[in-house]
MIROMI-635347 format. One record per residue: residue in three letters; x, y, z of N, C-alpha, C in turn. Coordinates in steps of 0.1 Angstrom, whole numbers, padded with zeros to 4 digits, always signed. Example, Ala and Ser with C-alpha at 12.3 -4.5 7.8 and 13.67 -1.06 7.14 Angstrom:
REM residues 2
Ala+0132-0057+0078+0123-0045+0078+0132-0033+0078Ser+0128-0022+0071+0137-0011+0071+0129+0000+0079
***
This chain:
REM residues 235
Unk+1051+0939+0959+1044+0952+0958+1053+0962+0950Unk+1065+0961+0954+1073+0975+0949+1075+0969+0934Unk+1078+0955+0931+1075+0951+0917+1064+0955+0905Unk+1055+0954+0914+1043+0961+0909+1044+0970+0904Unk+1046+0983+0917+1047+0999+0915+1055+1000+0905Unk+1070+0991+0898+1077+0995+0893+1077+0991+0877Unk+1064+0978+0872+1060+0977+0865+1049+0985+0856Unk+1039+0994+0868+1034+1003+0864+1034+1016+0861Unk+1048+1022+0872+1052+1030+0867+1059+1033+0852Unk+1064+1020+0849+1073+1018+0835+1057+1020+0823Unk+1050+1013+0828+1038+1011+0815+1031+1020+0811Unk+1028+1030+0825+1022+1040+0819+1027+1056+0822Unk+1044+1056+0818+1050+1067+0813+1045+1077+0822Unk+1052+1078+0835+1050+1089+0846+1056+1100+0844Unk+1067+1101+0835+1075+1110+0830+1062+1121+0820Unk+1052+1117+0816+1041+1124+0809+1035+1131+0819Unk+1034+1126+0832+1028+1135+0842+1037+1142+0848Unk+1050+1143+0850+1056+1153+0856+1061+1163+0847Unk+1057+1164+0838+1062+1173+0824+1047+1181+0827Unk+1031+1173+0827+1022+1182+0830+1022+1194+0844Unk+1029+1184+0853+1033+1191+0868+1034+1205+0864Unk+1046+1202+0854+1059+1216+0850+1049+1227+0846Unk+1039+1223+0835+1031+1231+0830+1021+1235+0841Unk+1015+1232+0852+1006+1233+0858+1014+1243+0870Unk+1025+1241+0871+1032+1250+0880+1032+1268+0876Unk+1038+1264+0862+1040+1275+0855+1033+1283+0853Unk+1018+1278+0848+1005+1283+0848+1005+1289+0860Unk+1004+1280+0869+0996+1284+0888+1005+1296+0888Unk+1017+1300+0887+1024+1308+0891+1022+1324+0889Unk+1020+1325+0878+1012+1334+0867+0998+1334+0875Unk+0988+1324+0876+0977+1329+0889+0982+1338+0898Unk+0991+1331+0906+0993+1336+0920+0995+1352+0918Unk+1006+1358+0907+1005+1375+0906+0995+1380+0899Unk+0992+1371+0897+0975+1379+0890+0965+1384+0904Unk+0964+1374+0913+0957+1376+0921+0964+1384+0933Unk+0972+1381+0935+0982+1395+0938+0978+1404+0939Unk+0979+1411+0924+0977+1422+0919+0963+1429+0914Unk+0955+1417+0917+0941+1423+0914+0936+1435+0925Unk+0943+1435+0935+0937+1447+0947+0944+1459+0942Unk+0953+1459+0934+0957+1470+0932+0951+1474+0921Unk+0946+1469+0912+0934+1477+0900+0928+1483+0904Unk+0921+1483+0913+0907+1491+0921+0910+1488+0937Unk+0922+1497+0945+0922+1498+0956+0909+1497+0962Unk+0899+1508+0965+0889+1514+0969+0879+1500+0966Unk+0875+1486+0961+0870+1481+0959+0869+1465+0971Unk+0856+1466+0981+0859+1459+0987+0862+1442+0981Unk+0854+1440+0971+0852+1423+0967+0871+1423+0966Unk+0879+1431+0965+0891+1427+0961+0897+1424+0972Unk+0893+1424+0983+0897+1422+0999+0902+1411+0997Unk+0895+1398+0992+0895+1386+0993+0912+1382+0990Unk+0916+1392+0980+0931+1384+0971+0943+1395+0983Unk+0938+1405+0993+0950+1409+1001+0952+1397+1011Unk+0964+1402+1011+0972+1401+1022+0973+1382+1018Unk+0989+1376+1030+0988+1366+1027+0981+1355+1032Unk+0975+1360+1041+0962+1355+1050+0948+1352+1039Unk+0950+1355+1031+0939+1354+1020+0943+1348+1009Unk+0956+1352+1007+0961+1349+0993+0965+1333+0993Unk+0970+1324+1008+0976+1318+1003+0961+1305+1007Unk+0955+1304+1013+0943+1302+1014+0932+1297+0999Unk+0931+1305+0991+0922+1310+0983+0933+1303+0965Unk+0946+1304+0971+0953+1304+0958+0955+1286+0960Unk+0958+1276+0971+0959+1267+0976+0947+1254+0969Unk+0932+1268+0974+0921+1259+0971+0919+1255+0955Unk+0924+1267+0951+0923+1271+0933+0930+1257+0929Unk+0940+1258+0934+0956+1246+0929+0951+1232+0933Unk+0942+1228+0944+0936+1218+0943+0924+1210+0933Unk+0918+1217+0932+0909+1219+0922+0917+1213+0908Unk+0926+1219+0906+0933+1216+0893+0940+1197+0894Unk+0945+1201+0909+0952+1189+0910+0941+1178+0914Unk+0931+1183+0916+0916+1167+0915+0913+1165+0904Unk+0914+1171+0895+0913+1169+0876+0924+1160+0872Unk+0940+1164+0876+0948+1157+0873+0948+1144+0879Unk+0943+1144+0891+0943+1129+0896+0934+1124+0893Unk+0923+1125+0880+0912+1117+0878+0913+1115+0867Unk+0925+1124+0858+0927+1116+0846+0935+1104+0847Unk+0948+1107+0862+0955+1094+0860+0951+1087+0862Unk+0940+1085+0873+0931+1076+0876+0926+1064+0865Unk+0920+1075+0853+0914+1073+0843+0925+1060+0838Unk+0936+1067+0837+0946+1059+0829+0948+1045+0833Unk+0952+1049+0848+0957+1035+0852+0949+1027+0857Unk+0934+1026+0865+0925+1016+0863+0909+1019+0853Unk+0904+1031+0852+0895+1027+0841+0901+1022+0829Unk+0908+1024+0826+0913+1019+0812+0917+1005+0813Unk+0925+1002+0821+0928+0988+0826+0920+0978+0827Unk+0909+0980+0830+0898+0976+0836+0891+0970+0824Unk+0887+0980+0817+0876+0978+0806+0883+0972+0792Unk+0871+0968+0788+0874+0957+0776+0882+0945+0774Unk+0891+0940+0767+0898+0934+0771+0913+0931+0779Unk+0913+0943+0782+0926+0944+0793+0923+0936+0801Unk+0916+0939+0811+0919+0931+0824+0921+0912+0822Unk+0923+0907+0809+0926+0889+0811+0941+0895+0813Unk+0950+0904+0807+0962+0904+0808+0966+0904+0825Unk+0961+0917+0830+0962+0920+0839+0959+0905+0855Unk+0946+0900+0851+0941+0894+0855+0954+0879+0854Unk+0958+0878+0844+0970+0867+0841+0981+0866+0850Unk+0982+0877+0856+0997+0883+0866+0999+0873+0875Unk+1007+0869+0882+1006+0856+0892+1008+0866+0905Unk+1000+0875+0903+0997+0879+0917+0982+0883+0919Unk+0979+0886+0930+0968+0893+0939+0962+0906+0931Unk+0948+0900+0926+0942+0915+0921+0944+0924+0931Unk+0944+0926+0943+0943+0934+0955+0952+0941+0959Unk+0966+0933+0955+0977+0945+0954+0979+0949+0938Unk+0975+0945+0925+0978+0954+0916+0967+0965+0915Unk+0958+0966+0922+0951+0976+0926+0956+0986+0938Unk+0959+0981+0949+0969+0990+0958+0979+0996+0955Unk+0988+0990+0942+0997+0995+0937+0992+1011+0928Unk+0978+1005+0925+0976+1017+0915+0969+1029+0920Unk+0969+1027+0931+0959+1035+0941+0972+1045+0946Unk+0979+1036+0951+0993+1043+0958+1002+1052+0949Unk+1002+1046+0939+1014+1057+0928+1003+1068+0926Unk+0990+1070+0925+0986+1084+0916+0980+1094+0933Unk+0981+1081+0942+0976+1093+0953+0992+1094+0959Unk+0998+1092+0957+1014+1095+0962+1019+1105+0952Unk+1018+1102+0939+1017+1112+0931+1014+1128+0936Unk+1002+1125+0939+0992+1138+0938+0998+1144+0950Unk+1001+1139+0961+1003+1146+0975+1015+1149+0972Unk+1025+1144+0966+1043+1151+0966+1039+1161+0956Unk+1039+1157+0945+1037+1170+0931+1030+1182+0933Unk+1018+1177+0943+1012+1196+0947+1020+1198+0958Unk+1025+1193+0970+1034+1199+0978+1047+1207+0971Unk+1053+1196+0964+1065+1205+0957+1057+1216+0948Unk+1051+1215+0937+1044+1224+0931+1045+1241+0939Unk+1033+1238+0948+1030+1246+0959+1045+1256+0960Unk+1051+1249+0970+1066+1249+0976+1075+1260+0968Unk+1077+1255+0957+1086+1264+0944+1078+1274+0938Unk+1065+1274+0938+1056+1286+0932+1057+1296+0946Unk+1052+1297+0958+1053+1308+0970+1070+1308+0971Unk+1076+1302+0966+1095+1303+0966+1097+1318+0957Unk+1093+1312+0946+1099+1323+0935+1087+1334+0937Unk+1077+1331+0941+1064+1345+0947+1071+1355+0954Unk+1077+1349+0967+1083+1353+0976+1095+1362+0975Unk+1105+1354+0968+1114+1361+0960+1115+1373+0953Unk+1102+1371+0947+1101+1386+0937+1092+1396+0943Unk+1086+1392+0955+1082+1398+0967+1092+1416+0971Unk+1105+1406+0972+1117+1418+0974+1119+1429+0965Unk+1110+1426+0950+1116+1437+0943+1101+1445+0935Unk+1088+1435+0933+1079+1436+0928+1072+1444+0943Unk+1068+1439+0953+1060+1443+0964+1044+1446+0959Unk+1043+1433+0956+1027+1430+0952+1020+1430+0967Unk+1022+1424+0976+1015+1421+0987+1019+1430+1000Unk+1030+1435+0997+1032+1444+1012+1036+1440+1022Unk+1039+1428+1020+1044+1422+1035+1054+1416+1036Unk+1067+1409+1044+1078+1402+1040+1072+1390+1043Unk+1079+1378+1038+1077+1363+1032+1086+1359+1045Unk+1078+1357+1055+1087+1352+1066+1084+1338+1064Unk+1093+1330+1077+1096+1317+1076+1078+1314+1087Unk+1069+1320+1089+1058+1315+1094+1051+1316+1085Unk+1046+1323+1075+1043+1323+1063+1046+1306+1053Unk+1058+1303+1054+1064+1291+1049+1053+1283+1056Unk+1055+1284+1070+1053+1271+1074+1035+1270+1076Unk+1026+1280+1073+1014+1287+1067+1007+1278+1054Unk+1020+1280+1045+1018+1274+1031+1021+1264+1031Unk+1030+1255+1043+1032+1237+1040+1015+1228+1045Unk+1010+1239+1061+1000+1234+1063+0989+1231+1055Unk+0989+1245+1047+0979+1243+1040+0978+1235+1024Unk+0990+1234+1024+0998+1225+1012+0991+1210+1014Unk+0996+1207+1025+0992+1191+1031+0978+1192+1032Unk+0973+1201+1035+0955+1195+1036+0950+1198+1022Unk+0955+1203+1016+0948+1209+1002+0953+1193+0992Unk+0966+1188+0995+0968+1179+0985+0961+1167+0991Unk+0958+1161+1002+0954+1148+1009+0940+1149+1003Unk+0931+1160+1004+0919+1165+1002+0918+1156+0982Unk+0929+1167+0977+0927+1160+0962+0925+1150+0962Unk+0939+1141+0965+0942+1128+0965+0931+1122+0967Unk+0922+1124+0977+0912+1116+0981+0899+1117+0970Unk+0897+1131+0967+0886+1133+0957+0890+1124+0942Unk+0901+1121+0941+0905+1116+0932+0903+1097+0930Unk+0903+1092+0943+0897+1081+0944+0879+1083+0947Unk+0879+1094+0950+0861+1091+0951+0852+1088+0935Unk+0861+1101+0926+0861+1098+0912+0860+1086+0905Unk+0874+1080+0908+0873+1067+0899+0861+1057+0903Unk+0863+1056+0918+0853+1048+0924+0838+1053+0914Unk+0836+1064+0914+0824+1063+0911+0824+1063+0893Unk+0836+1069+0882+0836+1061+0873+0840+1045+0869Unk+0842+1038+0877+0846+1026+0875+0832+1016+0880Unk+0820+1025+0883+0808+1014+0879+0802+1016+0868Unk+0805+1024+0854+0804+1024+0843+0816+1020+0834Unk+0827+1023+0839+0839+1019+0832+0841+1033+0823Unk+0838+1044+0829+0835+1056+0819+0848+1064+0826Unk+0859+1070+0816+0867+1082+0817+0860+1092+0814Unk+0851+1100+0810+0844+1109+0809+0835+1114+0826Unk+0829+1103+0832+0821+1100+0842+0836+1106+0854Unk+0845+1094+0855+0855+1098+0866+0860+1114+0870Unk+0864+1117+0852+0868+1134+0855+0858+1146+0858Unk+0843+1141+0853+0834+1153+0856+0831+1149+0872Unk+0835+1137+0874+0830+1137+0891+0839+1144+0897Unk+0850+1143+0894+0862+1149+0897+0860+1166+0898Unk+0855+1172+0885+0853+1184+0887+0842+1188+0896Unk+0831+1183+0897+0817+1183+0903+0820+1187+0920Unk+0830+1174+0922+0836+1172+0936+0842+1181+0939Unk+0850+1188+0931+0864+1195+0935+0858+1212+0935Unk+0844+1214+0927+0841+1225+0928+0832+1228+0941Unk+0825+1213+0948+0819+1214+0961+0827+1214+0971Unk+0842+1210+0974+0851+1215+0978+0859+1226+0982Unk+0857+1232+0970+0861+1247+0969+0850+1258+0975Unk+0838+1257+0976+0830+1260+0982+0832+1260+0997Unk+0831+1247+1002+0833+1240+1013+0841+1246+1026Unk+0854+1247+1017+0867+1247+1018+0869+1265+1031Unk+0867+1275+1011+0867+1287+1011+0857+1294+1029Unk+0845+1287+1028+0838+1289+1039+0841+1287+1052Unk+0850+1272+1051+0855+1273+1064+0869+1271+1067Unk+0876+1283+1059+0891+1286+1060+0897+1293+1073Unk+0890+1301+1077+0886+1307+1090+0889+1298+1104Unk+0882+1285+1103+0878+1275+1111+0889+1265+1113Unk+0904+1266+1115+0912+1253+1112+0904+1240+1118Unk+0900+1240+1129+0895+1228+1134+0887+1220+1123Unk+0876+1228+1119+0869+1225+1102+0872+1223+1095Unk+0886+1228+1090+0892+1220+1075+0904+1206+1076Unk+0905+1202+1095+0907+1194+1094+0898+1182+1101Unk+0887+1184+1105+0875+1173+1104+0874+1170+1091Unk+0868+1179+1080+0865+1180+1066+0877+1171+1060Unk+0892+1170+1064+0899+1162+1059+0899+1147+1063Unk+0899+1146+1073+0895+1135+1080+0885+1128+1077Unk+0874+1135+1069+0865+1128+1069+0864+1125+1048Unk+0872+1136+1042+0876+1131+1032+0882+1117+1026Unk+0896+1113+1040+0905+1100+1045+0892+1095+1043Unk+0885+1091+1052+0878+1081+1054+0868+1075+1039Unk+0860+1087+1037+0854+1086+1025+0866+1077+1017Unk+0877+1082+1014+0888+1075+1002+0888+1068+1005Unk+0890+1054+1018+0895+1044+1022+0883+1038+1017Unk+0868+1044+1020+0856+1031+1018+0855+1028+1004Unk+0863+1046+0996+0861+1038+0983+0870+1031+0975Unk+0880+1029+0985+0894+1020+0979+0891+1008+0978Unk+0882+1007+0991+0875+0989+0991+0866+0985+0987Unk+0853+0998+0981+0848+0994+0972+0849+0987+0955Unk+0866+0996+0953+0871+0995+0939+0878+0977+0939Unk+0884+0977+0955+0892+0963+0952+0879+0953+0953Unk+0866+0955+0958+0857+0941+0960+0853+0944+0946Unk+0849+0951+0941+0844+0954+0926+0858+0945+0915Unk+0868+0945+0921+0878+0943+0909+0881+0934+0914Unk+0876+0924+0927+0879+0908+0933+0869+0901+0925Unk+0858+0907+0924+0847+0897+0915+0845+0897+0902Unk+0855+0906+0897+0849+0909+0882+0853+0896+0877Unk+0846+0893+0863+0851+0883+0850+0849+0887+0841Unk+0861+0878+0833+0865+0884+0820+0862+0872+0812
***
């Protein structure tokens, strides 16, 4: 298995996705004082309620960053089994003197392992340097305690597991056409009923972690729908 992972990681240039990370951080970061600072345009204006305080902000900016990072995990998706998959690839693949079942586990595991460290760190270093300039900027008003930290890891981990998973719901459901086009709009489709979802019952911890739980589950049935689909295929 780690052969695997280490063959795939080499083929399809992971160093391309953590150079996107970099960009996607940098961007988000740039969100996060935007939205900051949106309450202070029009004090007096309730809809801006939503972006005070960090009870709101880290919530709402989490869900945003997920969203992005269910796109990202549906292009890699795209990469490493729709594309693999279709046309003539898979006799190569299929040639391997191993188990379709783990070069599919393998590929399941690097882009949802992916997704869960890269938005954790992501996350992690953007509320770092937020925080930081907290001391001199005072966008939000409040000091960046260490409960705050541990605020933003919670919500860190459910917001990335959540991706990860929408990201296998994606392929699953692009990989009965063999369509990259199909995986990422499901991807967005998904990630915007999420954000819905999410936002509503932020309030509710108990809620957004059934809702995760039940995300887990969903990914696992469609892990094994992707490996029975990819035990029977011929080429």
């Amino acid at each position: 298995m780690k052969t695997i992972i280490r063959l795939e990681l080499k083929k399809n240039k992971i160093s391309t996705y953590i150079i996107a990370d970099i960009i996607i951080a940098i961007t988000m970061l740039g969100f996060l004082f935007l939205f900051a600072y949106a309450p202070l345009i029009e004090p007096g204006d309730k809809d801006m309620a939503i972006f005070s305080g960090y009870n709101n902000l880290i919530p709402l900016f989490d869900v945003f960053n997920m969203a992005v990072f269910c796109v990202m995990s549906s292009v890699m998706y795209s990469k490493f089994v729709i594309e693999d998959y279709s046309g003539k690839r898979p006799i190569l693949l299929f040639s391997y003197p191993v188990s379709r079942k783990n070069v599919v586990l393998s590929k399941l595991f690097i882009v949802c392992g992916f997704t869960v460290i890269s938005m954790f760190i992501n996350n992690f270093i953007i509320f770092l340097i937020f925080g930081i300039t907290e001391n001199f900027i005072h966008l939000v008003g409040k000091n960046f305690t260490f409960h705050i930290i541990l605020q933003i890891a919670e919500n860190t981990i459910i917001m990335s597991i959540i991706a990860a998973n929408i990201g296998i719901i994606a392929v699953g459901a692009g990989f009965i056409k063999k369509s990259v086009p199909t995986t990422i709009v499901s991807a967005v489709l998904l990630a915007s009923l999420m954000c819905n979802i999410v936002v509503n019952a932020s309030i509710n911890k108990v809620a957004i972690y059934v809702l995760t739980v039940i995300m887990v589950i969903i990914g696992i049935v469609c892990s094994g729908f992707l490996i029975k689909k990819i035990n029977i295929m011929e080429v």
